[in-house]
ROVO-23369 format. One record per residue: x, y, z of N, C-alpha, C, O in turn; residue in one letter. Coordinates in pm, whole numbers, plus 32768, in hexadecimal, padded with zeros to 4 digits. Example, Ala and Ser with C-alpha at 12.3 -4.5 7.8 and 13.67 -1.06 7.14 Angstrom:
85277DC7830C84CE7E3E830C85287EB6830C85907EB4834Ea;85057F1F82C485577F9682CA850A80038313853D80728324s;
***
This chain:
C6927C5CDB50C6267C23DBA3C5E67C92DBF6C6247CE4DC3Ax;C55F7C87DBE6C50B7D15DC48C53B7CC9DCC6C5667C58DCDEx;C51A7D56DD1FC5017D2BDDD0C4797CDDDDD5C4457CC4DE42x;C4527CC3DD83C3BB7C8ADDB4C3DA7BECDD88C3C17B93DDDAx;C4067BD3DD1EC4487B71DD0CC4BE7B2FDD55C4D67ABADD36x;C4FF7B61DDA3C56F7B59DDD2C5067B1ADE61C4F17AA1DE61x;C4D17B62DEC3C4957B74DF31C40F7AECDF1FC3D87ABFDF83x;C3F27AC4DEA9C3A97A3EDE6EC3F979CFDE8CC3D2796DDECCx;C49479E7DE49C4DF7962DE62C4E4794BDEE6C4B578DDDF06x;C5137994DF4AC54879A5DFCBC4DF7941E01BC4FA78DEE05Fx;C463797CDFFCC3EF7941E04FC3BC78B4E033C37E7866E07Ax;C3FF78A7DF7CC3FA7827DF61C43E77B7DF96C4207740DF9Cx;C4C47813DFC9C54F77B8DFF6C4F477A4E08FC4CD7731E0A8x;C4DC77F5E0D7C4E277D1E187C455777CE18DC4507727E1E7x;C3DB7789E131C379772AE130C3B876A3E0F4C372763EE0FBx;C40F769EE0CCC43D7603E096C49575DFE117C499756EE147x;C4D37644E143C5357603E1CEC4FF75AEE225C516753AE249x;C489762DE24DC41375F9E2B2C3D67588E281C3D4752DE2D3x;C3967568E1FCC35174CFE1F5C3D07474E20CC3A97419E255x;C4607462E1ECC4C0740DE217C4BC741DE2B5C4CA73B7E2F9x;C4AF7472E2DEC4CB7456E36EC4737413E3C9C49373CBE428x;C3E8743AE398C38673EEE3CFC389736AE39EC3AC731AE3F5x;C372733CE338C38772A2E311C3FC7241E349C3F271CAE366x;C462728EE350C4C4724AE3BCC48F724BE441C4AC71E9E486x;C4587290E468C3EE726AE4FEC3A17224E4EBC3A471B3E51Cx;C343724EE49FC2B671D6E4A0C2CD7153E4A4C2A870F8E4EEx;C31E715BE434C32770A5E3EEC3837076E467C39B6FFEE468x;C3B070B6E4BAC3E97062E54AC37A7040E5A7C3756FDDE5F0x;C32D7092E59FC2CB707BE637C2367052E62EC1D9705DE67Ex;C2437010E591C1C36FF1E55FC18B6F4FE585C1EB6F22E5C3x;C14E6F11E582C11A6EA0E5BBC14C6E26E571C1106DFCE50Ex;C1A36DFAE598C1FD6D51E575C1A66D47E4BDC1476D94E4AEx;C1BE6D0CE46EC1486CA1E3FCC19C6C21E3F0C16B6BB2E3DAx;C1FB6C33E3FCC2276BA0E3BFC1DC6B2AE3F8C1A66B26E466x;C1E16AC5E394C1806A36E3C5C1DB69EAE42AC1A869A2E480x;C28D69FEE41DC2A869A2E435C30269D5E4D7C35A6997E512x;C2C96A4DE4F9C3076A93E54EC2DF6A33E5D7C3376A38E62Dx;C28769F1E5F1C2836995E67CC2E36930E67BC3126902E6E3x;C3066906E5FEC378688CE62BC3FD68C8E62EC4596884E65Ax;C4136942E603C483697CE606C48169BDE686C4EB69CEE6C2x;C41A69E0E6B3C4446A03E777C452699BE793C47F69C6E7FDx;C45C68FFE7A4C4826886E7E5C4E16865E7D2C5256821E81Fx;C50A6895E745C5926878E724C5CC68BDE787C6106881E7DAx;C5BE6934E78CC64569BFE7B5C6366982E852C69A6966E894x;C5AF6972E885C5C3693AE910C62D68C3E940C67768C6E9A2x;C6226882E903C65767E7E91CC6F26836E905C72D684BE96Fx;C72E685CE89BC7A26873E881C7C468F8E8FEC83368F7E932x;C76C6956E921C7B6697EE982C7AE6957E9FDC7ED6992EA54x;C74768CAEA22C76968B7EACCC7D16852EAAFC7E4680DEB13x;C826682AEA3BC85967E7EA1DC8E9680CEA2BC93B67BFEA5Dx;C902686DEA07C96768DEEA00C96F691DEA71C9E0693BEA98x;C8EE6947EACCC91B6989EB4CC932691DEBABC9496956EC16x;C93668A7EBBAC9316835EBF5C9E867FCEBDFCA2867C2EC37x;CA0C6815EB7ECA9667FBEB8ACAF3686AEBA3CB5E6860EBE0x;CAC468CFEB71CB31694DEB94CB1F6970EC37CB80698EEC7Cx;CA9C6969EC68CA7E697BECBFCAE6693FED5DCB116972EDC5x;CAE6689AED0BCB2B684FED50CBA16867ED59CBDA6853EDC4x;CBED689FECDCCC8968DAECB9CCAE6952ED1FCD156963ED60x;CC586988ED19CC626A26ED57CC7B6A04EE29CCCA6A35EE79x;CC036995EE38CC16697AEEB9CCA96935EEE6CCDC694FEF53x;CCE668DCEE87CD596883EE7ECDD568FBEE98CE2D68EDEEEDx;CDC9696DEE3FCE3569CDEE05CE306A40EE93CE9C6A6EEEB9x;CDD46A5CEEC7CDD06A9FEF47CE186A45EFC5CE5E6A80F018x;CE0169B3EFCDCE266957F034CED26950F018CF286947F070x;CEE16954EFABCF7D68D2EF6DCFC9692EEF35D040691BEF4Fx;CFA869B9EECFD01F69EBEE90D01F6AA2EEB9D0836AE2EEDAx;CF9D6AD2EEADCF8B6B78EEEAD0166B9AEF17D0706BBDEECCx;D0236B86EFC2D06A6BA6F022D10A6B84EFCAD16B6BCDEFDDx;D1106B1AEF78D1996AC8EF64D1CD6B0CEEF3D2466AFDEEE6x;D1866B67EE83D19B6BB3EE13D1906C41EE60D19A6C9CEE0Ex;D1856C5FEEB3D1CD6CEFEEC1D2596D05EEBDD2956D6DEEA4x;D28D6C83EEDED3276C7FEF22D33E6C65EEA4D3856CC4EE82x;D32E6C16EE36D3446BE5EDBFD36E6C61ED4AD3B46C4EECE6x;D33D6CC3ED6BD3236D4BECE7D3746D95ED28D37A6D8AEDA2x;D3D66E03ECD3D4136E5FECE2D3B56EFDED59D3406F20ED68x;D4296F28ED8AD41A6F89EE06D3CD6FC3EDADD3E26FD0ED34x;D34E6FF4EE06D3037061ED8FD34B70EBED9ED3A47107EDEDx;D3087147ED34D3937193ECF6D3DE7194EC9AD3E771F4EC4Dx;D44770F1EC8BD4AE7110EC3AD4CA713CEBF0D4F770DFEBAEx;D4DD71A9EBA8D51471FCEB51D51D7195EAE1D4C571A4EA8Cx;D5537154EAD3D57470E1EA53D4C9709DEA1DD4BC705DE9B5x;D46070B9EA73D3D6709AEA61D39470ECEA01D31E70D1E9E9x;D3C87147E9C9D37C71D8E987D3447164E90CD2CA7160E908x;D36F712CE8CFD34870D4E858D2B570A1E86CD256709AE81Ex;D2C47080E8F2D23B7005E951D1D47083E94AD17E7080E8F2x;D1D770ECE99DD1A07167E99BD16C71AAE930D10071E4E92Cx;D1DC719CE8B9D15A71E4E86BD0F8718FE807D09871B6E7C5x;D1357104E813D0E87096E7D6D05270AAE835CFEF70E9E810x;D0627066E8AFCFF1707EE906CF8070E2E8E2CF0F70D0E911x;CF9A714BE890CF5571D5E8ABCEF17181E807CEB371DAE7CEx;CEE67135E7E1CEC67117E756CE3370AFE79CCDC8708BE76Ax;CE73709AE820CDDB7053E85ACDA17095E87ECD377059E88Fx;CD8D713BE8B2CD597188E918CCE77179E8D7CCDB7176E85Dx;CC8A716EE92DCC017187E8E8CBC97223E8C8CB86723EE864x;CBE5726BE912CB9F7305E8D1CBCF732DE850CB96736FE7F9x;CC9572D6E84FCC9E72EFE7B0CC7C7291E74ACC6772BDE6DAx;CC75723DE758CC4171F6E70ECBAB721AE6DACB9571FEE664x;CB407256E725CAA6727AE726CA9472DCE6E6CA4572FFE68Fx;CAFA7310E729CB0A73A2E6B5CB3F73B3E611CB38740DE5BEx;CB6E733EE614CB9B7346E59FCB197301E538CB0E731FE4C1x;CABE72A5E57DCA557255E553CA0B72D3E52AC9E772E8E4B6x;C9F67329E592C9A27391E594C9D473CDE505C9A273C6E495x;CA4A7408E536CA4A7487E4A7CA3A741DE41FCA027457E3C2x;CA5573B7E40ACA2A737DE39BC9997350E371C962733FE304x;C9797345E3DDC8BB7347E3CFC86473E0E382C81173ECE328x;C8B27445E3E3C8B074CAE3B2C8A07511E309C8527557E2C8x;C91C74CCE2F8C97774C5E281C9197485E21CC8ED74CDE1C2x;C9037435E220C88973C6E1E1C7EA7422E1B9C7B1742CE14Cx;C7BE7465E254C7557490E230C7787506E1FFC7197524E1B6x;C7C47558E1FAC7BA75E9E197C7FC75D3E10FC7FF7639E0CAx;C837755EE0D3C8447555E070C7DE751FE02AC7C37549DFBAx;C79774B9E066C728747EE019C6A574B3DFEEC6527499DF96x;C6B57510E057C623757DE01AC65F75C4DFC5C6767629E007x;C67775CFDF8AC6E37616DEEEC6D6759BDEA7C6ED75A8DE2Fx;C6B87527DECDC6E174F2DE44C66374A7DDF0C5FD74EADDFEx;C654744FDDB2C5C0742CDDA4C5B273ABDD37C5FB73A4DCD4x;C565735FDD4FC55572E1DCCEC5D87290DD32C5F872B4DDA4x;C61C7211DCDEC66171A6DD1CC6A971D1DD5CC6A371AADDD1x;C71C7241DD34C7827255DDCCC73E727BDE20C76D7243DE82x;C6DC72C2DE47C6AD72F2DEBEC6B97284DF13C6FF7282DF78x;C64C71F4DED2C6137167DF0AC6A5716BDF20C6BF7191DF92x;C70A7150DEDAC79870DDDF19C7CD714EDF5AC8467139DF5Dx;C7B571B4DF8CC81D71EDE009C78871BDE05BC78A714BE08Bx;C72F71F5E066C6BB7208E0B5C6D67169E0E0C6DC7150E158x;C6E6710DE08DC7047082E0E1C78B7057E140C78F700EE1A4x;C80570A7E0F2C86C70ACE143C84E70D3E1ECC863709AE257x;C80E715AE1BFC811719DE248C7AB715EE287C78B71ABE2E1x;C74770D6E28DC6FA709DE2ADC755700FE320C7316FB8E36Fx;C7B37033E2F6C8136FBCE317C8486FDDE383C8466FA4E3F0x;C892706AE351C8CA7090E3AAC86170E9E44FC88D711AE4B7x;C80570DDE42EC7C570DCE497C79C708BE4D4C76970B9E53Ax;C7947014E4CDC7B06FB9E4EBC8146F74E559C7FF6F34E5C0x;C8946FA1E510C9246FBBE550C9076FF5E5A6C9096FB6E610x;C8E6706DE5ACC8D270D7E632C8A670B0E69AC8E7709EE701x;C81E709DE687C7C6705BE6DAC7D76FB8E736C7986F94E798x;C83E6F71E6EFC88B6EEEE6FEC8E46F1AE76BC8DF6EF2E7DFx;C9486F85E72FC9956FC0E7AEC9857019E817C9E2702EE864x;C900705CE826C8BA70A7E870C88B7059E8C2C8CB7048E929x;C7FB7009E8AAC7C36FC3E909C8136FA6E962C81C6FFAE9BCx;C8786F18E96EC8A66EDCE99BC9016F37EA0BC90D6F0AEA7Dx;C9446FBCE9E6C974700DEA44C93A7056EAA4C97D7089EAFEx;C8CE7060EA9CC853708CEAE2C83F702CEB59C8287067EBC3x;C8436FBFEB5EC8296F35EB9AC8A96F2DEBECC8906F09EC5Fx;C9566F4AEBCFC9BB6F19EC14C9C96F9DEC91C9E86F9AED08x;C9997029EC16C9AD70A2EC9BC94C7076ED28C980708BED96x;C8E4704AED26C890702AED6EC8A86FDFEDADC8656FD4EE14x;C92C6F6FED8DC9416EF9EDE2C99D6F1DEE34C9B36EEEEEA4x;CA016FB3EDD4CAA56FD5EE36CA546FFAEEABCA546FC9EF1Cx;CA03706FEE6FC9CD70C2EF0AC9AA7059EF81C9DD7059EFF1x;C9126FCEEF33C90B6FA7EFC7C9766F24F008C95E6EE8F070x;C9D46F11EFC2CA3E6E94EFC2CAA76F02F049CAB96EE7F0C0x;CAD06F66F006CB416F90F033CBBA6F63F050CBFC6F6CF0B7x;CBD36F29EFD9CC596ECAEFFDCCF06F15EFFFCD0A6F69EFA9x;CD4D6EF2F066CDCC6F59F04ECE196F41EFEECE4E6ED2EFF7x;CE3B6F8AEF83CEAE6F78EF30CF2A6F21EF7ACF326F0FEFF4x;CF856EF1EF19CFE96E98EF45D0556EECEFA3D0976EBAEFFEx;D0596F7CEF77D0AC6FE2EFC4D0837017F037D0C9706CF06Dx;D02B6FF8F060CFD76FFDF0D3CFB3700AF152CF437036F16Cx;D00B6FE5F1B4CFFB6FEBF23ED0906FD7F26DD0A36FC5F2E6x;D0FC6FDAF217D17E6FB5F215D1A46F1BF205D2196EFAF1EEx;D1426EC6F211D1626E1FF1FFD11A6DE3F1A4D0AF6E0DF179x;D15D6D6CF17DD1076D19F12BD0946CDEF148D0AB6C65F146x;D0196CF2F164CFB46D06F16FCF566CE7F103CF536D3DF0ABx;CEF56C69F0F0CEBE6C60F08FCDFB6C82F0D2CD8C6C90F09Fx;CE396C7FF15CCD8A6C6DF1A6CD736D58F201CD366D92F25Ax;CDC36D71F1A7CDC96E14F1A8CD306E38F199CD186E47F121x;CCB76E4CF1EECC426E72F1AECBF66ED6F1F5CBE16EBAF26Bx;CBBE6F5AF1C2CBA66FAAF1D4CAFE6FF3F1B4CAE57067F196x;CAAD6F92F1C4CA356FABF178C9ED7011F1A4C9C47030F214x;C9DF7052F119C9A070EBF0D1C9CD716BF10AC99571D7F120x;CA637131F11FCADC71ABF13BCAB27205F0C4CA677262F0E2x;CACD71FBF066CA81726CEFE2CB2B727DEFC7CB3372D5EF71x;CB9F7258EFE5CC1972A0EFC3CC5E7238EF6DCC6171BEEF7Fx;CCA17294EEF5CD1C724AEEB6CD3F71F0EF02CD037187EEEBx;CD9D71EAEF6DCDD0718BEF81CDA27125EFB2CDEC70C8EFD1x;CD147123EFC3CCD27098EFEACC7A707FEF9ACC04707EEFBEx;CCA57061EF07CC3E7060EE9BCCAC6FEFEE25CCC26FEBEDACx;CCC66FC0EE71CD196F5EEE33CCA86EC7EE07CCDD6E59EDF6x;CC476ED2EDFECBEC6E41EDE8CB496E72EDA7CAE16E92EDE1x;CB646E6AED35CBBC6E11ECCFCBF46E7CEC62CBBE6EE8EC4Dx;CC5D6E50EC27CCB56ECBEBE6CC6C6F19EB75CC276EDAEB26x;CC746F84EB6DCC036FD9EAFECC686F9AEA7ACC3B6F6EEA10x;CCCF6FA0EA94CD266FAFEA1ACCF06F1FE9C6CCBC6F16E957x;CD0E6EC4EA1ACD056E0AE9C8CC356E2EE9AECC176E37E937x;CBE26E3AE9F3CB656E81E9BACB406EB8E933CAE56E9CE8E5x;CBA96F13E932CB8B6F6AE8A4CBF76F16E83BCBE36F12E7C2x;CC5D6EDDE875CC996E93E7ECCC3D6DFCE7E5CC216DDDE771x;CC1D6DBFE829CBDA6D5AE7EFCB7B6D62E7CCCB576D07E782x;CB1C6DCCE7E9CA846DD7E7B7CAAA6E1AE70CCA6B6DF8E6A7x;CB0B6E6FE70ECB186E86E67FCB656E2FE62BCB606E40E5B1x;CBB26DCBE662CBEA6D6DE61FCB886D1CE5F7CB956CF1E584x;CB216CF6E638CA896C8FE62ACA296CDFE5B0C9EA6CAEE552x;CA3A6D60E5D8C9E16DB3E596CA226D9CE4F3C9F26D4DE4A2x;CA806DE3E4DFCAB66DEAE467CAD46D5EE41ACACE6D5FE39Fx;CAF36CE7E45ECAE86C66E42BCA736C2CE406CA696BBCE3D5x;CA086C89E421C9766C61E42FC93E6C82E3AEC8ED6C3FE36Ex;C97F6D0DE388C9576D4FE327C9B46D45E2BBC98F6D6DE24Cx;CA026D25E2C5CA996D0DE233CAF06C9FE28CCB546CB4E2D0x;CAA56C1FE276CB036BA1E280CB736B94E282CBAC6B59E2DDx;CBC56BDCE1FACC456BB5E1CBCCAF6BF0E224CD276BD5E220x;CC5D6C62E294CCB36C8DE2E3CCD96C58E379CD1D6C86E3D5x;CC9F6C01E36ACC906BB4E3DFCD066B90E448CD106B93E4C2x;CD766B61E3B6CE016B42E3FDCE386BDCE441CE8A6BD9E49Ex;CE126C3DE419CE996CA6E424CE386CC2E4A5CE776CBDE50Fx;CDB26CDDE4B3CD556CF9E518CDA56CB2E599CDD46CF9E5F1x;CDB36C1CE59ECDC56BEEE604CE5D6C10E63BCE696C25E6B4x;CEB96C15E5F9CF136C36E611CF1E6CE1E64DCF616CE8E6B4x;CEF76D3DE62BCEC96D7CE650CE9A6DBFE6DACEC86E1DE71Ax;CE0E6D54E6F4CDFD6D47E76ECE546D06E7E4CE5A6D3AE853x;CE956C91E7C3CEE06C93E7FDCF6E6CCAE82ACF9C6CB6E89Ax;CFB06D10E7C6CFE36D71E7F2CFDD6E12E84FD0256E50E89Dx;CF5F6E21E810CF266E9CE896CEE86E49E920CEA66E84E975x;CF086DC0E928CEFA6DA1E9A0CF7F6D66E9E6CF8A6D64EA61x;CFB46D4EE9B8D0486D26E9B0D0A86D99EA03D0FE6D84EA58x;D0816E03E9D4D0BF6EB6E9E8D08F6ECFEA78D0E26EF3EACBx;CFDE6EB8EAAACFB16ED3EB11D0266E65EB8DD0536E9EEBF0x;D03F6DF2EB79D07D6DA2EBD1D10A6DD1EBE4D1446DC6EC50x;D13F6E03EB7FD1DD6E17EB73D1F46EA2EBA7D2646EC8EBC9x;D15D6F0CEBAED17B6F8EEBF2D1706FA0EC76D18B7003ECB9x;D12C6EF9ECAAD0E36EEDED54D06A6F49ED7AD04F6F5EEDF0x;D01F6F81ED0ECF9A6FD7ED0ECF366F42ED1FCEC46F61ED43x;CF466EB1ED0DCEE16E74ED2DCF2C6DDFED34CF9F6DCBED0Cx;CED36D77ED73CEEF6D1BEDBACEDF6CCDED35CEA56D0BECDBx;CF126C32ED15CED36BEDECD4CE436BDDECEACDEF6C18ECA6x;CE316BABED27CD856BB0ED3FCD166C35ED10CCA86C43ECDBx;CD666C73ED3ACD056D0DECD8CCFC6D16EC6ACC986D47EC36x;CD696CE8EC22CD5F6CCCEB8DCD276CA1EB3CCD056CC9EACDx;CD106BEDEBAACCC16BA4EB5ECC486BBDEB69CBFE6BA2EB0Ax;CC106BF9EBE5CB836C22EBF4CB746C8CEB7ECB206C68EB2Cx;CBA36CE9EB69CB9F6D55EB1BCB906D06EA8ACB3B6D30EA3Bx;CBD56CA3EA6ACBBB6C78EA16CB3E6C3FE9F4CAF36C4FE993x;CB366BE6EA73CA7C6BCFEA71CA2D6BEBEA49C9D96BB8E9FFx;CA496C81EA94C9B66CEEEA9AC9A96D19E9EDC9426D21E9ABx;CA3A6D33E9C1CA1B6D82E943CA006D1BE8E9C99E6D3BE8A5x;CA346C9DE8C7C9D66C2CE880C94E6C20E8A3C9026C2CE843x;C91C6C0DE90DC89E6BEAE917C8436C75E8FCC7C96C72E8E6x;C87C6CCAE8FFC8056D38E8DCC83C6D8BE875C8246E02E85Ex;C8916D33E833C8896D4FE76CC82B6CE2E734C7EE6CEDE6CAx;C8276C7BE786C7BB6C19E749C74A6C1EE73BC7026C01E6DBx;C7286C5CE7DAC6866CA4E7DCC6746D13E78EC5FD6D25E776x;C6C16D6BE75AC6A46DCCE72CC69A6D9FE656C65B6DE6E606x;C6CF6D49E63DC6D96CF0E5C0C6506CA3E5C4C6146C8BE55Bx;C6266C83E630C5A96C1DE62EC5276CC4E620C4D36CB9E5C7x;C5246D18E656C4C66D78E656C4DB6D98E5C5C48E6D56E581x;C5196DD5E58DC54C6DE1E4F2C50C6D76E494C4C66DA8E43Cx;C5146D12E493C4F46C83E468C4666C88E464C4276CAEE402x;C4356C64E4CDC3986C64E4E2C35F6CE8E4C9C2F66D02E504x;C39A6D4CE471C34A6DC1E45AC3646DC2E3CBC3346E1DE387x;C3D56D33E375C3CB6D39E2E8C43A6DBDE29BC4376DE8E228x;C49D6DE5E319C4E66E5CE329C5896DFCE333C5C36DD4E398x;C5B96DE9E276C6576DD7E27AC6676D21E2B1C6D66CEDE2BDx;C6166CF1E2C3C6226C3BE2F6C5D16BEFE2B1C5686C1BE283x;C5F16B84E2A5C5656B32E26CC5506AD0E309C5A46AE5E361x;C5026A89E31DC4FA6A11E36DC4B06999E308C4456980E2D2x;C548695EE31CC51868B1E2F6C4D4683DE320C4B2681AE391x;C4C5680AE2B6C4476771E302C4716760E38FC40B675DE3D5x;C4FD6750E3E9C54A6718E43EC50E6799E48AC4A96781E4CCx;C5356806E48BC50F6869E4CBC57968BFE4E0C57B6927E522x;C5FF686DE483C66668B5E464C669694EE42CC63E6958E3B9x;C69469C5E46AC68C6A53E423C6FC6A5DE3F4C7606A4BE439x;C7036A84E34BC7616A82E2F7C76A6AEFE2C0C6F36B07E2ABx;C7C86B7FE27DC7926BF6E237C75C6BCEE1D8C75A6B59E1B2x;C7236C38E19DC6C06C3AE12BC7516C6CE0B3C7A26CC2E0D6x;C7596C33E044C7996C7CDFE0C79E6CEFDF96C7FB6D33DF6Bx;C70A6CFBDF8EC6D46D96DF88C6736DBBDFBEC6086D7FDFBAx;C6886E2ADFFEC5E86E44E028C5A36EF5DFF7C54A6F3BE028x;C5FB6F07DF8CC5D56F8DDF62C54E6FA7DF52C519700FDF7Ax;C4ED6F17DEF5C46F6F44DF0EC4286F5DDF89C3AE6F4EDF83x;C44B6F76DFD5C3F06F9BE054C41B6FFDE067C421701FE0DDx;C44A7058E003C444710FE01BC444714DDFA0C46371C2DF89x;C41E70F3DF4CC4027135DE93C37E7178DEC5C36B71E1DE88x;C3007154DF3DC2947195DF3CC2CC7236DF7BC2AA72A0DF46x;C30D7230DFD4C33572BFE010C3A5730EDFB9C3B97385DFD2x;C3F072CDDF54C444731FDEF0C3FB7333DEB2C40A73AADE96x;C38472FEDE69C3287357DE34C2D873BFDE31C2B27407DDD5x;C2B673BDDEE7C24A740FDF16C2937478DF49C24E74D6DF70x;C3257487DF57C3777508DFA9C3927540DF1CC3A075B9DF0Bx;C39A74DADEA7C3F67540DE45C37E7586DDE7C39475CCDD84x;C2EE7561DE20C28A75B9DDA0C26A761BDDCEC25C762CDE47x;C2577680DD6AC2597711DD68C1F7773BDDD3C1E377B2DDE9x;
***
């Protein structure tokens, strides 16, 4: 192979990167089409003042009645015999978890500009998904940091007592950033997310989530009530972020009802850009 040929492919490869990378932008921030995208915002409305209306109520109940009464309930934090709880826990963290979304998004776009015709479309759709995912578990964390800072609630370890009314607003510090838990955030928004996008995983998802919230109570890093808020936050803004997806015809269909369901395939909506990155 000449250098001139060689130095042809190269430029062929990073101009195909670049049209994947931009089309994964555009086709996010481009203007709604779906017909049926107004009844599907009424839907998502109703179901989340519906949803924040009972958890809401849970969360106020769980601060009054159990907070203060489950510190005493869970092992001395510390215990040595906890290392199990500890490194389970670390499977909710959100920076690892994001990061791992990340390098697979990554992963996605430098293989696919190499590739061209149908596999390109079925990774180029994979990794359509999984951005998706990202963005499901991103948003929604964006929204709880904002609530620790101006909430300032004290962790359960906190002031030396059981203390569920510990509040510290826009302390900016770890230890008063207990409301609402990042951890139950990033596992339920990706448990929602990924059930959203591959059904069949639905059972292991929930279980799942509730185990990386399960870990936060049993380490005393958060109150019941933080949990469930955290849980809140990361359902309701995997939903919004599924409804933006949807109404852009991006991985959802919306039904007569206004029900959003995945799409089974949606490779054709990047056979036009596997075409146009992979010609000479």
């Amino acid at each position: 192979m000449s250098a001139r040929a060689g130095l042809s492919e190269s430029s062929n490869y990073f101009a195909s990167l670049g049209a994947v990378a931009e089309r994964s932008v555009a086709q996010l921030v481009r203007p709604p089409s779906h017909s049926r995208r107004a009844l599907a915002a009424r839907r998502l409305a109703r179901h989340s003042l519906l949803i924040a209306a009972m958890l809401g109520a849970l969360i106020i109940a769980l601060m009054y009645v159990l907070d203060a009464r489950e510190i005493g309930l869970m092992p001395t934090r510390g215990t040595p015999s906890l290392w199990p709880v500890r490194i389970l826990t670390e499977f909710g963290k959100d920076s690892y978890v994001l990061l791992a979304l990340g390098t697979m998004l990554l992963v996605v776009a430098v293989v696919s500009a190499a590739l061209s015709g149908s596999s390109r479309a079925q990774l180029l759709n994979f990794g359509m998904r999984l951005q998706f995912v990202f963005l499901a578990v991103l948003t929604p964390l964006l929204v709880s940091e904002a609530l620790k800072w101006a909430v300032g609630r004290g962790r359960p370890f906190v002031g030396g007592a059981a203390n569920a009314f510990n509040f510290a607003p826009f302390a900016g510090t770890e230890a008063y950033a207990s409301f609402p838990s990042a951890h139950a955030v990033t596992a339920f928004a990706l448990a929602f997310a990924v059930s959203a996008v591959w059904p069949r995983a639905r059972l292991a998802m929930i279980v799942y989530a509730l185990l990386i919230a399960a870990t936060r109570l049993v380490l005393l890093s958060h109150h019941p009530s933080d949990v469930v808020a955290g849980a809140l936050i990361g359902v309701l803004g995997a939903m919004s972020v599924r409804y933006w997806f949807a109404a852009r015809r991006l991985g959802f269909a919306i039904r007569c009802d206004g029900k959003i369901a995945p799409l089974r395939s949606v490779s054709g909506q990047f056979k036009g850009v596997a075409r146009k990155a992979s010609a000479p």
